[in-house]
Structure formats: C-alpha cells, structure tokens
N, C-alpha and C positions, 0 to 999 in steps of 0.2 A: 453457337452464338447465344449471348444472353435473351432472356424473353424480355422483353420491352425496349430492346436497342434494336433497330431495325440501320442496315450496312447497304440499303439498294443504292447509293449513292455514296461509292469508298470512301470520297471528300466530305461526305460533311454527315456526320454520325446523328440520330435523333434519339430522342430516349425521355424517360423522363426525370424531370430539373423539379425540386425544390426551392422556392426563394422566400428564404426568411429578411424583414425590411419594416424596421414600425415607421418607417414613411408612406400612406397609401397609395402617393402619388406614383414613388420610385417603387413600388412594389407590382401596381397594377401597368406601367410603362414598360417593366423588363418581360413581365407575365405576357403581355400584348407580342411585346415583341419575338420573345422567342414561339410561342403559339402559330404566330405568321411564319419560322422558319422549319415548324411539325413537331417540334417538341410537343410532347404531353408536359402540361405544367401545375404543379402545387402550389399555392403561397401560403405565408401564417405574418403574422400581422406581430409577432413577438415571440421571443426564443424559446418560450415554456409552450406556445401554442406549435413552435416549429417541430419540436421534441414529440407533441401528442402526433404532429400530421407523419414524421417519419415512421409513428408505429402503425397509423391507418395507409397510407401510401409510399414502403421503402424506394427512396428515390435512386437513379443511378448517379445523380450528383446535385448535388446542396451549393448556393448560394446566398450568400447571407453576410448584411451590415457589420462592421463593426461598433459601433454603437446604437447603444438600445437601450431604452432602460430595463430597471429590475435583474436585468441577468445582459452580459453584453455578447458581442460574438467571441469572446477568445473562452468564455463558461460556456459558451452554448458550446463549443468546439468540442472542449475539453467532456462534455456529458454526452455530446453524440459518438464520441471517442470510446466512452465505456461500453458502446452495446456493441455486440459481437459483430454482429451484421454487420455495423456500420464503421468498422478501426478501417476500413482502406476504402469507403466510398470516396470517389474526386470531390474535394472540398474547393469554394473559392470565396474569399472574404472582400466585398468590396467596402471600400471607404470615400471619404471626401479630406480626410488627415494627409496631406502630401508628410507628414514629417511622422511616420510611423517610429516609436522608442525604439532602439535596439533589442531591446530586451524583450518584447512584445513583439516584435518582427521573428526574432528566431524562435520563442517559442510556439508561436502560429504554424512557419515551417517545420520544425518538430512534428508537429501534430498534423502535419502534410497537407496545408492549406495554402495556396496560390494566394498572392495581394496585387488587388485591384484598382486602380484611383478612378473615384468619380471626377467627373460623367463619363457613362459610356453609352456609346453612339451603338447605334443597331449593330452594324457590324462585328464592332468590340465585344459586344455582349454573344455574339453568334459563334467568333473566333473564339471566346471563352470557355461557353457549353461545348463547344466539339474539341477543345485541350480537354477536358474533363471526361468528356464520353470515351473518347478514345484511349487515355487513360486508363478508364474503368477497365474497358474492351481487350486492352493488352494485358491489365492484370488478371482477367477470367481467361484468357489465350493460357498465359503462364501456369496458372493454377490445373484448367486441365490438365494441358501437356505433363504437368511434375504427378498427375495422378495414372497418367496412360502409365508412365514409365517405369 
C-alpha cells in the first residue's frame, strides 16, 4: 500500500487531495468538506502557488479550476505533467463552463485529467476524490506487480 492512502474502509479510499481554486470560497468549502470525509488536505489559492505546495506536500491527487488567472488549469496541468513524480498522479479539473471547447476537452484527457461541472455537492466531491485515490492505488498495485515479475 502506498504511505498516505489508508484502504481500512475498501469503499472509500482516503489519502491526501490537493485543491488548487483562486475562489476562496470554493477552495475553503471543498477543503471543509473532504476534511470531514479523512482526507488529509492541501489548498493554494493559484496555480504557481499550487506548483510550490506539490513540491512541499506531493499529493495522491490534485484538484483544481479551470480558470484562474495568470496561469489557468490546462498550463498548470501541462507543468504538473513535467515533474516526474507527478506524469500519472489522479488529476481532476473542475469548472462552472458547462460548454468545454473540444479541443481543450481532449487535450485535458490527454493529460489524464477527469472534467467536473460546478457545483458539487459533498457527495460529488467525495465520489470524485475516491475515483482518483483508487485510481492512484490501482496504478501503485500495477507498478509493483510489473517489478515483482
């Protein structure tokens, strides 16, 4: 098992979540809420600050706006992308854009990031982080096993 994903409850994985969001409202309401469901949680208040906190706290999966200013979520994606660590952490982008461009829709999935539409209700948000942990959890299974072998 990875260290900071704890599996005592096979259904609903915990671990810890990054949420990037220059809204403080929607930043500190997701932070609240996953908290309440054991997540260990990070936030950054903008994508150069989210950048800095993945190198003081590597997360087991990143949550984070699509728009933002100065840098938005598809350059933060693309820069969290470059660091080693972080090319297969569960990514998930959420927005309030019900009309995501094609073209910005698939290169997000390229870059293996889940799309989200605001609002999400507690649950939404819970069902989200445990796609993502378990996720994680299946890709450290996989990665083992191909080194036992």
């Amino acid at each position: 098992m990875t260290p900071g994903l704890d599996t005592r409850d096979a259904e609903h994985l915990t671990g810890t979540v990054l949420i990037v969001d220059d809204d403080e409202n929607t930043l500190q309401s997701y932070a609240r809420m996953l908290r309440l469901k054991g997540h260990t949680v990070f936030t950054a208040d903008s994508a150069e600050d989210g950048l800095r906190e993945v190198e003081r706290h590597p997360p087991d999966a990143v949550i984070f706006d699509l728009r933002m200013p100065l840098m938005d979520g598809l350059a933060f994606l693309r820069r969290l992308r470059t660091r080693e660590e972080q090319r297969t952490t569960p990514v998930a982008i959420v927005t309030g854009d019900y009309f995501v461009e094609d073209t910005l829709g698939a290169d997000l999935h390229a870059l293996g990031a889940e799309i989200q539409f605001k609002p999400l209700w507690l649950d939404d948000l819970d069902a989200l982080a445990g796609r993502l942990l378990a996720g994680r959890e299946g890709l450290l299974v996989r990665r083992q096993r191909a080194l036992t072998q």
